[in-house]
N, C-alpha and C positions, 0 to 999 in steps of 0.2 A: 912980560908977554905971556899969554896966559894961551895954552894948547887946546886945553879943552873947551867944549862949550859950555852957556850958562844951565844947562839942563843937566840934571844927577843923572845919574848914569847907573840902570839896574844890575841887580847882584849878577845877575846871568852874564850878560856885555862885561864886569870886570872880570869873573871868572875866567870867560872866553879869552880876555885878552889877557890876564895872567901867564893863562897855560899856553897860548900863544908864543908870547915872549920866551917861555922858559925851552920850548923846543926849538926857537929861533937861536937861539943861545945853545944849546945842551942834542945837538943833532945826534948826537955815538951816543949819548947816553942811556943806559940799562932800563931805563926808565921810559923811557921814549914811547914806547907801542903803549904803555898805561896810559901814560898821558895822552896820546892819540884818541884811545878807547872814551875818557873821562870828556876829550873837548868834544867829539859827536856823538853824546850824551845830550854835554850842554848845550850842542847848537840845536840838536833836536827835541829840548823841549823835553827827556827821559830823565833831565837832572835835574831836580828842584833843590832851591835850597829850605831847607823846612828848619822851623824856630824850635828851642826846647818848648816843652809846657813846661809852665812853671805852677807849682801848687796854692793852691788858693790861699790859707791862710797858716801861721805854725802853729805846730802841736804844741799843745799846754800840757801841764801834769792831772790826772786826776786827782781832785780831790778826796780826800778820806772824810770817809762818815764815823761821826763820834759818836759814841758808843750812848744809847738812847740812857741806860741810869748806870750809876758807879756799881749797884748791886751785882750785874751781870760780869764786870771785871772784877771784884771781890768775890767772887765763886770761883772764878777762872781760878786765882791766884790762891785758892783754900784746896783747889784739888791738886794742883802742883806742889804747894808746898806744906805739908799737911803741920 
């Protein structure tokens, strides 16, 4: 037997009925007036649920640029080590 209907059922409607339940369940508890706050939020439409972004593509390494003649590294290495 199946409760629900065949229609999915948006992020807002489960939220709502989440926090629903949990104060139907949890009336003393500490938490109570948040969750009051957070459900008429989401019944009015002030709560979206919003996705990460996610980044386009991953960062690669730069590449190094080789040194255009060996002359330029063989001076290097004549002034460092004489």
């Amino acid at each position: 037997m199946n409760i629900m209907s065949d229609q999915d059922k948006s992020d807002e409607w489960l939220l709502e009925n989440a926090i629903s339940c949990w104060l139907y369940h949890f009336p003393e508890h500490e938490w109570t007036e948040q969750y009051k706050e957070l459900l008429n939020k989401v019944k009015h439409g002030q709560y979206k649920n919003t996705k990460a972004r996610t980044r386009g593509r991953p960062a690669e390494r730069q590449r190094t640029k080789k040194p255009t003649s060996d002359k330029t590294v063989k001076e290097k290495n004549k002034t460092i080590n004489p």
